[in-house]
C-alpha distance (Angstrom), angle and dihedral (degrees) to the residues before:
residue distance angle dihedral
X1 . . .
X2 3.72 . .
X3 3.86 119.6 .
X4 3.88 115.5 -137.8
X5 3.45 110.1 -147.0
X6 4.02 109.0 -141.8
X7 4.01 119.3 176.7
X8 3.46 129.0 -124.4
X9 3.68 89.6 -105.1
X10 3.66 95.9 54.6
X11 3.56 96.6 52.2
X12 4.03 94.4 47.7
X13 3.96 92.0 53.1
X14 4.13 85.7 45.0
X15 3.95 91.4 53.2
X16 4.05 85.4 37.1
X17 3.38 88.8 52.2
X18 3.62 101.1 53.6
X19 3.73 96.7 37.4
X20 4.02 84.4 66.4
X21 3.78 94.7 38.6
X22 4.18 75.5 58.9
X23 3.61 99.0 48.9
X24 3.45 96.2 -95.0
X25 4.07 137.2 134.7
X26 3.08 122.9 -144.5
X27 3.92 144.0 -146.3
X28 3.71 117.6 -159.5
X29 4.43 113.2 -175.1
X30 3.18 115.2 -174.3
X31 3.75 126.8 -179.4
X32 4.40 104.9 -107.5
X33 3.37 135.6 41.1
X34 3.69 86.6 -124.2
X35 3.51 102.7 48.8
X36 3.78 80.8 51.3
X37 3.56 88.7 62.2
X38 3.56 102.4 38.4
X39 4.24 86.5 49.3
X40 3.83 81.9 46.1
X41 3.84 87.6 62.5
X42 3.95 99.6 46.0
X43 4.40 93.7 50.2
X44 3.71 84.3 50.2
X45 3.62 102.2 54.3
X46 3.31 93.1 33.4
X47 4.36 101.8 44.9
X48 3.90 96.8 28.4
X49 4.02 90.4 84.5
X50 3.57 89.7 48.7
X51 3.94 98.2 51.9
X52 3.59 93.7 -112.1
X53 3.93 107.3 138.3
X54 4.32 114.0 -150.6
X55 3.65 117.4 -171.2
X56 3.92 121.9 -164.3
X57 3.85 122.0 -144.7
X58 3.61 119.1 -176.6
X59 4.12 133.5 127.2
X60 4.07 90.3 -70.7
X61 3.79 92.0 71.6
X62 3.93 118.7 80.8
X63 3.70 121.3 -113.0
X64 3.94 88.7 -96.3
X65 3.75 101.3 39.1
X66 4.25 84.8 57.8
X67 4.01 86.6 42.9
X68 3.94 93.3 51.6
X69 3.79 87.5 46.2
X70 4.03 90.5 48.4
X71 3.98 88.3 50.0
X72 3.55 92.4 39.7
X73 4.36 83.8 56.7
X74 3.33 90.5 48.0
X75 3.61 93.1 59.5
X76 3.81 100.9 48.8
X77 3.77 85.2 -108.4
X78 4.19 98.3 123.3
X79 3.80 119.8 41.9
X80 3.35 105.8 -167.3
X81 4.24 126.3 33.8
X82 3.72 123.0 -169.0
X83 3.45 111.8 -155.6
X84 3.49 134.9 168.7
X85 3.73 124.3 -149.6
């Protein structure tokens, strides 16, 4: 039996990804601002053809971008938030 060897990455936007398909929101921490970003990057590509609309909040975004995204969260209007902490 072969192994498949799947990233952490990949199998985060896969149980993202099926959370929203579900109804779900979800919050994804991770441990750097960077990573943050770079995670950012990957959900997008990957979710933006399927409707699924990621937000990133981290110390790069202005007071008011991060309380838009907040309100927009509270609202059910982002489904996935990438946050590191």
């Amino acid at each position: 039996m072969e192994m498949l060897d799947i990233g952490k990455t990949e199998v985060a936007i896969r149980a993202a990804f099926k959370a929203c398909m579900s109804g779900k929101q979800v919050a994804y921490l991770v441990p750097t601002t960077i990573l943050a970003n770079q995670q950012y990057e990957a959900f997008k590509e990957r979710m933006d053809k399927f409707g699924v609309r990621v937000e990133l909040l981290n110390r790069f975004r202005k007071k008011k971008e991060q309380d838009v995204i907040v309100k927009k969260l509270k609202l059910g209007e982002v489904d996935v938030v990438i946050r590191n902490t």
